[in-house]
C-alpha positions in Angstrom: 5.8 86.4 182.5 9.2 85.7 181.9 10.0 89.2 180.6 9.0 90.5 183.9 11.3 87.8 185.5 13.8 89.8 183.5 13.1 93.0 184.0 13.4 92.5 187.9 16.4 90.4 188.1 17.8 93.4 185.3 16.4 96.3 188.2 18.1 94.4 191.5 21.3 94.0 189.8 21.4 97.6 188.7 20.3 98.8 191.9 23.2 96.6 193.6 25.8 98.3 191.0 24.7 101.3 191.8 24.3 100.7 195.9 28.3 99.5 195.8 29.6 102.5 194.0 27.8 105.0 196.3 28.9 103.1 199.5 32.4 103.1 198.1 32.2 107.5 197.7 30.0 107.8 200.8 33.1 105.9 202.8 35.6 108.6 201.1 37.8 105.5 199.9 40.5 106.4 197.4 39.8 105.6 194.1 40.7 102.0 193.5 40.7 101.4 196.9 38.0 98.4 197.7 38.2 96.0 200.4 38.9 92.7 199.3 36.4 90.2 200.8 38.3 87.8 203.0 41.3 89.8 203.6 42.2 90.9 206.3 42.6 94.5 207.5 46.3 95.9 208.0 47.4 96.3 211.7 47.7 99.7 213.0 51.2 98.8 214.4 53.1 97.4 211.6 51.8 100.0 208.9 52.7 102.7 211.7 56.3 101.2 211.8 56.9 101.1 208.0 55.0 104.6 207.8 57.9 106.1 209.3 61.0 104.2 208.6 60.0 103.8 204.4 59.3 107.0 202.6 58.2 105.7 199.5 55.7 103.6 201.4 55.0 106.8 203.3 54.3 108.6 200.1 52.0 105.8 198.7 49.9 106.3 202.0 48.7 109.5 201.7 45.8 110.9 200.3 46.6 114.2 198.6 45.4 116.7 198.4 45.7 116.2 202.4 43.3 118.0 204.5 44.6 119.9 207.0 47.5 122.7 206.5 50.9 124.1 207.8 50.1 127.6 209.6 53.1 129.9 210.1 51.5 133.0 211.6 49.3 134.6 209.1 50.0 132.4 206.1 48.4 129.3 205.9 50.0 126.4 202.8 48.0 123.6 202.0 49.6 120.6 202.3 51.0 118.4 198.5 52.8 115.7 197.6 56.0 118.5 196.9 55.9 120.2 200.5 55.3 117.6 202.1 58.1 116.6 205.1 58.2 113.1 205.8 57.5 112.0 209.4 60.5 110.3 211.4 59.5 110.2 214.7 56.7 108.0 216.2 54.6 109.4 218.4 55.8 106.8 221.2 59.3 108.6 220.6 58.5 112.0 221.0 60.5 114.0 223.8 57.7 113.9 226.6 59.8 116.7 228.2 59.6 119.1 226.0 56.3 117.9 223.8 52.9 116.8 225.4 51.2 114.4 223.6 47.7 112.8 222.8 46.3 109.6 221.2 42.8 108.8 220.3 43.3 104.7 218.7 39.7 102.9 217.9 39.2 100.3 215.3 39.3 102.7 212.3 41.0 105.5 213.3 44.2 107.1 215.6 44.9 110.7 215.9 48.1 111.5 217.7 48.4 115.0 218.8 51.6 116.7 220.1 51.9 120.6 221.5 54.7 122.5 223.6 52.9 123.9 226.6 52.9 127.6 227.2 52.8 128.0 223.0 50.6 128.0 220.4 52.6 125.0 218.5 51.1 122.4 217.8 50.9 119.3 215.8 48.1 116.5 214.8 47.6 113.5 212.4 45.3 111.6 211.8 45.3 107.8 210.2 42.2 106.0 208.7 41.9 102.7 208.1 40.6 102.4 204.5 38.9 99.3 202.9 41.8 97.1 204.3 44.7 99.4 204.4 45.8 102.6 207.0 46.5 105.8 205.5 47.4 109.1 206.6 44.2 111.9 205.7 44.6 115.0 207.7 47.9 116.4 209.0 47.9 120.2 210.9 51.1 121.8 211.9 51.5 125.2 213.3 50.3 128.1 215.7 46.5 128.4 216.4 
């Protein structure tokens, strides 16, 4: 009897190993990157402040290979950490009379999208709030 004590207490806690990896991939977190019971998650508008004025701290917040890509044209280059431009200007700061702009902000998520009217430029990011910290996974920049 106490064998199969064993053998179940051995089967739940192997099935609850396994049940936390797979909700860690299925969520896409970066590897390492598990929320720490009890923290707190970061606020949107502080990590978007330091996102733009610390480039190291930028670097460290994306997830490369980054989806998305630069078009120019015909010629489409994947975004990496050595092409990669570093982003200045906050959304909030963009030149509303020459760019129009867009913003999708929920709990998890904010997508800021900037065009020129009467073009095919445009621009869109997109931030994700992962385990307890914001990072940048998806950037497109170009003609459509």
């Amino acid at each position: 009897m106490k064998n199969h004590y064993r053998q179940v207490l051995a089967f739940l806690v192997f099935f609850n190993v396994i049940f936390a990896f797979s909700d860690s991939f299925a969520q896409g977190k970066p590897k390492g990157m598990v929320k720490i019971q009890g923290t707190p998650p970061e606020e949107f508008p502080v990590f978007y402040e330091r996102f733009h004025s610390d480039s190291a701290f930028q670097m460290s917040r994306i997830i490369f290979p980054l989806q998305g890509l630069r078009q120019f044209g015909k010629e489409e280059i994947p975004w990496t950490a050595d092409n990669w431009e570093l982003m200045r200007t906050r959304i909030y700061q963009v030149d509303t009379t020459q760019f129009k702009t867009k913003i999708k902000h929920k709990k998890k998520y904010f997508e800021q999208t900037l065009w020129i009217e009467g073009t095919k430029f445009s621009s869109k990011r997109r931030f994700e709030l992962r385990g307890n910290r914001w990072f940048l996974v998806y950037a497109y920049e170009g003609s459509l």
